[in-house]
C-alpha positions, 0 to 999 in steps of 0.5 A: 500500500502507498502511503496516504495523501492528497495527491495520491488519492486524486491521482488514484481516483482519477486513473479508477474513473478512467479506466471505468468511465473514461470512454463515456465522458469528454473531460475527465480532471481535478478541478478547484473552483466555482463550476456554476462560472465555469460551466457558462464559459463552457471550460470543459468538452461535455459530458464532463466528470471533475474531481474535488477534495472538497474538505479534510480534517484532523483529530488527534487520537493519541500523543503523536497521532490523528485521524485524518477525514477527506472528503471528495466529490466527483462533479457530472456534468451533461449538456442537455441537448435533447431535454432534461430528461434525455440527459439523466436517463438515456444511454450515456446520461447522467445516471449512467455516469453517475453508476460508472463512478459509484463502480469504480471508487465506491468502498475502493482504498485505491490501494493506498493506506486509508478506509475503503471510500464510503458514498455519503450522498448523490445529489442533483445541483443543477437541472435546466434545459440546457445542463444536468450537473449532480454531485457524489460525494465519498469520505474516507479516513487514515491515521497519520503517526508522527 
């Protein structure tokens, strides 16, 4: 196993979703920003799938170690050409997508030294006739020794 840090797991989680869904999306990346600006200067070549470590924290459990908590989101992003409808349910949509990346990270340690990755939530942020934008969201733990 490899040793437990952000950018590992960014990197894990981002060659898992290739190999899972990479043929069924556009943009596939890390991505750090306000994706509500973004999605309106079209940044990206849709369907898009941006990865973010949206939070992460310590607690200290003994004199010298912590457990550590990160939290990470996966953001789909579709362009709805045919519908809002379309864009969720049809072959290639959101809700296949969204299957793909519960597939490939769902209770996966991406072979570093952490806590499997739990599913905390999915969720629909955005939903017009123009884009469909849904969020999963996992955590995950491991305890750092100094």
């Amino acid at each position: 196993m490899s040793e437990f840090s952000r950018t590992a797991v960014e990197d894990l989680a981002l060659a898992a979703l290739q190999v899972r869904i990479g043929d069924a999306v556009k943009t596939l990346k890390t991505y750090q920003g306000n994706w509500q600006e973004d999605v309106r200067r079209e940044s990206w070549r849709l369907p898009a799938v941006l990865l973010e470590l949206t939070e992460s924290r310590a607690e200290q459990v003994g004199l010298s170690s912590y457990d550590l908590t990160l939290e990470l989101s996966v953001l789909v992003i579709v362009r709805a050409l045919r519908g809002e409808a379309e864009a969720r349910r049809e072959e290639g949509g959101v809700y296949d997508i969204l299957a793909g990346i519960r597939q490939a990270l769902w209770h996966q340690d991406l072979g570093v030294n952490m806590l499997p990755l739990a599913l905390v939530t999915e969720e629909p942020l955005l939903s017009s006739q123009e884009y469909v934008v849904y969020a999963v969201h996992f955590r995950t733990a491991a305890v750092q020794d100094f």
